[in-house]
LUMVO-453617 format. One line per 5 residues: number of its first residue (from 1); their letters; for each residue x, y, z of C-alpha. Coordinates in steps of 0.5 Angstrom, whole numbers, plus 500, padded with zeros to 3 digits. Each point is the difference from the previous one (the first is absolute). Layout:
N
NUM) a) X,Y,Z | ...
***
This chain:
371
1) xxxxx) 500,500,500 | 501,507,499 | 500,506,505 | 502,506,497 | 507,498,497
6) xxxxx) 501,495,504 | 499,493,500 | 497,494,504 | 504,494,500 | 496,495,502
11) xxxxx) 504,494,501 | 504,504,505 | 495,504,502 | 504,507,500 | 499,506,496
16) xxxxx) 505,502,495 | 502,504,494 | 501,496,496 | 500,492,501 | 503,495,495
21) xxxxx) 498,493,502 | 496,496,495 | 493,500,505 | 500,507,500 | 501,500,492
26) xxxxx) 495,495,499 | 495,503,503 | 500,507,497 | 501,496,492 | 493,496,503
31) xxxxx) 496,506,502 | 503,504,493 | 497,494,496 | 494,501,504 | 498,506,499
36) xxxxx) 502,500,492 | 495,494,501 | 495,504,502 | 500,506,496 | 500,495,494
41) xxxxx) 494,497,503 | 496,507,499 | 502,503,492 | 497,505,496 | 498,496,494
46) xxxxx) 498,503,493 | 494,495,498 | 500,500,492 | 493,500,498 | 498,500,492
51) xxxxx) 494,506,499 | 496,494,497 | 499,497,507 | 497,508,502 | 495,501,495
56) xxxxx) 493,501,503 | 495,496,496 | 498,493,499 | 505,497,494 | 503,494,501
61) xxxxx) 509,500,499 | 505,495,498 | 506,499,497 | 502,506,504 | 495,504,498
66) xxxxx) 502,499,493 | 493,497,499 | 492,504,501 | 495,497,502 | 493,501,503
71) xxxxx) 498,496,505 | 495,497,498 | 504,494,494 | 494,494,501 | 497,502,493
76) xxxxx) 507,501,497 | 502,493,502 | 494,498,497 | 502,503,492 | 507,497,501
81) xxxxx) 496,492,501 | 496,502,494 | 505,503,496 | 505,495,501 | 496,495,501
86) xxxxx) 496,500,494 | 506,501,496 | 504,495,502 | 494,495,499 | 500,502,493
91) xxxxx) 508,499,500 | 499,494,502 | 494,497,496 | 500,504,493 | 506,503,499
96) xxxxx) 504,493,498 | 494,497,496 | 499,507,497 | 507,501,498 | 500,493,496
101) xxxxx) 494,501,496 | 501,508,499 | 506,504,501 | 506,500,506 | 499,507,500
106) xxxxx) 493,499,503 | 502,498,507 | 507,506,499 | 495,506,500 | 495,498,504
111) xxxxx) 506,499,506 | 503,507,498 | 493,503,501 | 500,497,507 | 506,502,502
116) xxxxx) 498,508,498 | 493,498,503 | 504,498,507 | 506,506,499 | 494,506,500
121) xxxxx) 496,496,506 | 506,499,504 | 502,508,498 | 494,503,501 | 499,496,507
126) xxxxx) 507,502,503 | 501,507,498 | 498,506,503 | 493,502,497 | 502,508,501
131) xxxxx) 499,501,507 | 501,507,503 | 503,500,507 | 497,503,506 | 500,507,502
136) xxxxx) 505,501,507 | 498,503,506 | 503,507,499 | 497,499,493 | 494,498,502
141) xxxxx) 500,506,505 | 502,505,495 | 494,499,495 | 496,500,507 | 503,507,500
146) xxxxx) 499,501,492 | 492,498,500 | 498,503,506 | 502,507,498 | 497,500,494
151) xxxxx) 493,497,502 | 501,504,507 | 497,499,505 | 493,495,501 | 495,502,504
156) xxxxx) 498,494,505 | 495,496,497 | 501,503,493 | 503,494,496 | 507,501,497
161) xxxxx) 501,501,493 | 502,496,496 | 508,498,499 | 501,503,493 | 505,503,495
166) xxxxx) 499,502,494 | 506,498,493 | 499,502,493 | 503,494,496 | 499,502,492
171) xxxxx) 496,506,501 | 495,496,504 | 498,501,508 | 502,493,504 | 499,499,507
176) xxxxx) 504,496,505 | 497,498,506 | 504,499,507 | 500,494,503 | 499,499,507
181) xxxxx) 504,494,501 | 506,502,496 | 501,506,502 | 501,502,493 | 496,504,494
186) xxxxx) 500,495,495 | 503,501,493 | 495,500,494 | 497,493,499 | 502,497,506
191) xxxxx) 495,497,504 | 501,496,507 | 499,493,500 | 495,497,507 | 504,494,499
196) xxxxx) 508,501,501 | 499,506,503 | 503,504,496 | 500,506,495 | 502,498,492
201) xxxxx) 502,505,495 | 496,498,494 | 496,495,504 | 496,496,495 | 496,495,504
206) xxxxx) 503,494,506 | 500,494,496 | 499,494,504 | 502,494,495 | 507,504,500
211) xxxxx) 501,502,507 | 502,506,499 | 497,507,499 | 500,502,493 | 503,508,498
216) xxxxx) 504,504,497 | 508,495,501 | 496,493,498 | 494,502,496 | 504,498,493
221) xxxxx) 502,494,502 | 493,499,503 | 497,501,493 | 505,496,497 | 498,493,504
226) xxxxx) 494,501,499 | 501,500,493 | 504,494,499 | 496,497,505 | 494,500,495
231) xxxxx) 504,499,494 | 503,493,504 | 493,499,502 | 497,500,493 | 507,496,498
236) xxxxx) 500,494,505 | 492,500,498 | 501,500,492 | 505,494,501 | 495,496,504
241) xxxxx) 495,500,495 | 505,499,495 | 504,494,504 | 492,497,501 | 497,501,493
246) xxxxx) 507,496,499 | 500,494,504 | 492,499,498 | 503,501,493 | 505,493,501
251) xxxxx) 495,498,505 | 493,499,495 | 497,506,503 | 500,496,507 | 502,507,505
256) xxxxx) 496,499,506 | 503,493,502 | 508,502,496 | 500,507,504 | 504,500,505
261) xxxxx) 497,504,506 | 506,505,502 | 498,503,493 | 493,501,502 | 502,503,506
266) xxxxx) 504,505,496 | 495,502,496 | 495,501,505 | 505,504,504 | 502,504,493
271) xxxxx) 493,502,498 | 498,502,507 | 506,504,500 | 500,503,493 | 493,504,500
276) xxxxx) 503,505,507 | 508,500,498 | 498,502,493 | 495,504,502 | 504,503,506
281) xxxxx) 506,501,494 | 495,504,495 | 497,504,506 | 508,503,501 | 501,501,493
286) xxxxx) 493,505,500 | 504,503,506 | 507,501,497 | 498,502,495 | 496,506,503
291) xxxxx) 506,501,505 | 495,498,505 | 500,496,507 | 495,495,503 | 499,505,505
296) xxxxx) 498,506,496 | 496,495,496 | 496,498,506 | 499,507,504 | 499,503,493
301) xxxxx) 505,505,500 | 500,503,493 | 492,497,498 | 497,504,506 | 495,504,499
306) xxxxx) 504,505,499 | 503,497,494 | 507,503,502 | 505,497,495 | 506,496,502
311) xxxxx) 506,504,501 | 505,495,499 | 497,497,494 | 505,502,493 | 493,498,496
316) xxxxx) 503,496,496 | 500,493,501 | 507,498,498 | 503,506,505 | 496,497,505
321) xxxxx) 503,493,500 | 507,502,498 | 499,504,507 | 497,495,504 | 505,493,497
326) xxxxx) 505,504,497 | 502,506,505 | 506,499,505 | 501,496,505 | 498,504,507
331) xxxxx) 505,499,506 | 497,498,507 | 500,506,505 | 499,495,506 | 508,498,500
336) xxxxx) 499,494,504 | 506,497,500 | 502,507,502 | 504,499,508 | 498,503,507
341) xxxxx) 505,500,505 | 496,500,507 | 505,501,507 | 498,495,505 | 502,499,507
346) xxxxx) 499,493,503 | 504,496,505 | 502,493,498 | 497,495,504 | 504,495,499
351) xxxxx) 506,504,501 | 497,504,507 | 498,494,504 | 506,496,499 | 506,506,503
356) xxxxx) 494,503,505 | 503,496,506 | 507,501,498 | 499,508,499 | 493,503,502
361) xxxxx) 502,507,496 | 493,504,498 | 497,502,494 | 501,507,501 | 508,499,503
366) xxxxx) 501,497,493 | 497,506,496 | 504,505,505 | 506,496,497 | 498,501,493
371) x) 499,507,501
***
């Protein structure tokens, strides 16, 4: 022990100077160790945590945050059965019949439309639809600030008047609504969706069968799937036909009992099927091509009584699909992949129990010694 420069020996029980004998030596490495011990058991450690893991709403993440989702996947997983399903029956059954008696390139064409069919589901399921991110406390207090000057102030039991801006997009007034749970007013043509909980920028509609919200980063590829999913329907169900006027053919006209089930259980699913995807396909065309949303459609935004014409339309309908499949591809504002660094004091359990007997030294020492 230590006593105002001088040290207590504590085998010959005499009070030193200084001691050099190797009981004394070693107490003061033990209690040294001790105390490093125990500042080591509370640190100040600098969590790493991805943006992703953060962001209000109800989407789902993977791949650490490279893949979006709603939270809501079971129909999703519901046109990947069917889809591959039905394809790999048709890969399985028809195509090496078809191959022999017609061409080779049937079978080739038909797993290049599959790919392309998967690819644009896949790319329309995983990516970011355009969602916008929400305002920040101070952000959200400053618009606060902004609105409440300019409506002044609402006498008790009088309602507020509603949360508006007004913009002139091609000479025409457009009105951006605020919206509550954001915090935000949002851009011309966003809307918030109830179901992941989030407001997307061209929002067209929430579609279950992908998962995913459909707008203004994804609603291209969603157009392509739709597209090559109708054409790979009415292929898969054309050479159904085919492969069973065939066999009926070489058979003497005996199709009921030469038929094999696994192609009447395709062309049951492709003639359901084909009436809604084709229909869904050539409802998107019309709207392309008047450089319109689902949204805007169903709310009748620019077919209203006041017949106000659509500000973003080039009247011209090749414009307007060159717009909509053809235009640049626009980056995601969320950066969720994007790095936060939270400090965090916490003692190591493991560490504090295990040197708590041999040196008892207090939380509040061990700051003390670091500041």
């Amino acid at each position: 022990m230590q006593y105002k420069g001088f040290l207590f020996c504590a085998r010959s029980k005499e009070i030193k100077y200084s001691c050099s004998c190797q009981w004394c030596i070693y107490n003061q490495i033990k209690q040294s160790a001790c105390t490093f011990a125990a500042m080591s058991a509370v640190m100040i450690t600098r969590k790493v945590t991805r943006k992703w893991e953060k962001l209000p709403g109800k989407n789902t993440f993977c791949c650490d945050g490279r893949v979006m989702m709603a939270r809501q996947k079971g129909v999703f997983y519901l046109t990947l059965f069917l889809i591959i399903g039905t394809c790999s029956l048709f890969f399985a059954f028809e195509c090496p019949y078809l191959a022999v008696h017609l061409s080779p390139a049937i079978p080739v064409f038909a797993v290049l439309l599959f790919v392309f069919v998967m690819a644009m589901l896949l790319r329309t399921s995983f990516s970011d639809p355009g969602v916008l991110p929400r305002a920040l406390p101070e952000e959200a207090n400053f618009i606060e600030m902004e609105i409440e000057a300019a409506n002044g102030n609402v006498l008790a039991g009088q309602r507020p008047p509603p949360r508006i801006k007004n913009v002139q997009i091609n000479n025409q007034i457009v009105k951006l609504k605020y919206c509550y749970t954001c915090k935000i007013f949002r851009p011309p043509r966003a809307s918030h969706c109830s179901i992941c909980d989030n407001c997307v920028d061209r929002f067209d509609h929430h579609c279950p069968w992908v998962g995913n919200c459909v707008g203004k980063r994804n609603y291209r590829y969603f157009y392509l799937f739709t597209l090559s999913l109708s054409l790979l329907t009415i292929y898969i169900f054309a050479f159904d036909i085919v492969h069973v006027v065939l066999r009926s053919v070489d058979s003497g006209f005996h199709v009921v009992s030469l038929t094999p089930h696994c192609t009447v259980l395709e062309v049951l699913v492709c003639f359901f099927t084909l009436w809604s995807v084709v229909g869904l396909t050539g409802f998107h065309t019309y709207l392309i091509s008047l450089n319109q949303t689902t949204n805007e459609d169903i709310k009748g935004s620019w077919s209203g009584k006041n017949r106000v014409q659509n500000p973003y339309s080039h009247k011209n309908i090749i414009e307007n699909c060159c717009e909509v499949l053809c235009g640049p591809t626009y980056p995601s504002v969320l950066d969720r992949r994007g790095v936060m660094l939270e400090d965090s004091t916490s003692p190591n359990p493991s560490d504090a129990s295990t040197h708590k007997s041999s040196n008892p030294v207090s939380q509040t020492t061990v700051r003390q010694h670091f500041l």
